[in-house]
N, C-alpha and C positions, 0 to 999 in steps of 0.2 A: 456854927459859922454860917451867914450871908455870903452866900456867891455873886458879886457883884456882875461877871461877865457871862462866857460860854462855860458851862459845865463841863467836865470830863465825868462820867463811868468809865473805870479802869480796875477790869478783872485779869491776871496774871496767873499762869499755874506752871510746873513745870512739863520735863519732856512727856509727851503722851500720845505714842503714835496713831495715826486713824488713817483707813481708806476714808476717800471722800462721802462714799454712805455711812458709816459710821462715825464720823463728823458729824454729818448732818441730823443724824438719831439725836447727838448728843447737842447739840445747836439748838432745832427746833425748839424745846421749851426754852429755852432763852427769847426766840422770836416770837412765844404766844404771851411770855411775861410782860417783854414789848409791846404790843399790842392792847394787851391789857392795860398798861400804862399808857394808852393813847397814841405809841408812837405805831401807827399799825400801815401806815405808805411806807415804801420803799419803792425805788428804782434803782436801777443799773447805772455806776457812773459811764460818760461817754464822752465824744470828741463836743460835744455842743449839748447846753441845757435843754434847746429843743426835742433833738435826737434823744437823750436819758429820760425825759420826761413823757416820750411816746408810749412808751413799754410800762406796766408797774410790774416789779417782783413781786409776786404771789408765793410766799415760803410754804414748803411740804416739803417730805423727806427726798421727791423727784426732781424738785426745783433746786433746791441747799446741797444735795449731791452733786449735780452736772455744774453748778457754780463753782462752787469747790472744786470740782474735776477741771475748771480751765484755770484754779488758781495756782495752778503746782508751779514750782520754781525747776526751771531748768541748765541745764549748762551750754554754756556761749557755742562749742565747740562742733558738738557732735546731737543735740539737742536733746540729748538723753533726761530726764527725770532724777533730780536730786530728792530722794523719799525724805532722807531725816532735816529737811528743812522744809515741810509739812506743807501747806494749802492756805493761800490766802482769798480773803474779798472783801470788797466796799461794796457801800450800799449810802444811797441817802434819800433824804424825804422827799428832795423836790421842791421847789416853790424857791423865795428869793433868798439871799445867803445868809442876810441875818437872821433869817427865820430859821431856816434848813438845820436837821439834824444828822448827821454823818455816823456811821458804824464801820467800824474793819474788825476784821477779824483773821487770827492766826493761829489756824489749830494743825495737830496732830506733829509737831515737829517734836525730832528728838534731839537736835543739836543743842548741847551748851551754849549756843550762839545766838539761837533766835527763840527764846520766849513764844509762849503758847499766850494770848489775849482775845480778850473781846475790848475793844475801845467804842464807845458809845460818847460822841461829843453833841450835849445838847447848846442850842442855840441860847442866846439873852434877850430873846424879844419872840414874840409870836406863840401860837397855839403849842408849840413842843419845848417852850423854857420851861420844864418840869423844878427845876432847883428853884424856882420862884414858889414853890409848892412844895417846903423842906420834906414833910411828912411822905406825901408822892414818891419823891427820887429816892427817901431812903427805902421805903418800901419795894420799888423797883428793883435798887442795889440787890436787899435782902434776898428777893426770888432767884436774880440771878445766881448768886452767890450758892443759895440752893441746889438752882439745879447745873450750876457749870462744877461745882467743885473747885474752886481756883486754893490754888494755891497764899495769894493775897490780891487786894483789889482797895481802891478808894472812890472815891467821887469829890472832884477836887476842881482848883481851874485850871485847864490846861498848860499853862507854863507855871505851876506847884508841881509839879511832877518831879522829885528828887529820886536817887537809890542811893543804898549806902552796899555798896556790894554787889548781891544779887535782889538785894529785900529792897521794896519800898522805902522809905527816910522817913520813919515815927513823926519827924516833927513837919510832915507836910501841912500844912494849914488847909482844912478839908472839914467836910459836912458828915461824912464817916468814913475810915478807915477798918479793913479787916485782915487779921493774920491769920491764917488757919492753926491750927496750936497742934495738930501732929506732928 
């Protein structure tokens, strides 16, 4: 399949608790695989492109921890720490929007509710539309896939993104699709 627009990478796994350093253990080769495939900027999203683009994230296990330590979900009330709905964070590349490639990330949750991901949305134009480079993105896919363990994941266009339940939808129209078979 030809990806006409923005790419999605979209890895999924089930519940899989993590402190925010052990998160981050398991993240990091995801960010060098990234890297490796070119996508090696990051920044911090913020109130203004200016301000996000001041800063770059520099990923190590000191960095992807303390991010992940301000992504914890809390409760409205009493502001206590919801653990089994796990840590999140964005990140993106910087530079102009059609260019820009965007990552979030949802680890260590153990609710039935909130899915464990990596979302990697590449852009359709500029130095990081890697889907214009099939072999590239499936390759990327693949390390990921390696080193996250996901339970399923595709690389698709963003509004293909179906479930049929909790699973992915077989008949997403997509450049590769994985199921884990345990």
């Amino acid at each position: 399949m030809q990806l006409s627009d923005r790419a999605l990478v979209a890895l999924y796994w089930e519940a899989r608790a993590a402190s925010p350093q052990l998160a981050a253990q398991a993240l990091l080769p995801a960010f060098i695989a990234m890297q490796e495939a070119g996508l090696g900027t990051f920044f911090l999203k913020a109130r203004s492109r200016k301000r996000a683009e001041s800063t770059a994230f520099v990923p190590s296990l000191s960095s992807l921890g303390k991010l992940l330590a301000r992504g914890v979900n809390r409760r409205d009330l009493d502001g206590g720490t919801i653990p089994e709905l796990g840590l999140s964070a964005s990140l993106w590349s910087g530079g102009p929007d059609e260019e820009s490639f965007h990552l979030s990330v949802h680890v260590g949750s153990t609710s039935p509710h909130a899915k464990n991901c990596l979302l990697l949305e590449l852009p359709a134009s500029g130095p990081f539309a890697l889907h214009r480079q099939p072999a590239k993105v499936q390759a990327l896919f693949a390390k990921l896939v390696e080193v996250l363990n996901p339970s399923q994941g595709v690389v698709c266009e963003p509004s293909a993104i179906r479930w049929d339940g909790a699973a992915l939808s077989p008949g997403i129209p997509s450049l590769v699709q994985y199921k884990n078979a345990a």
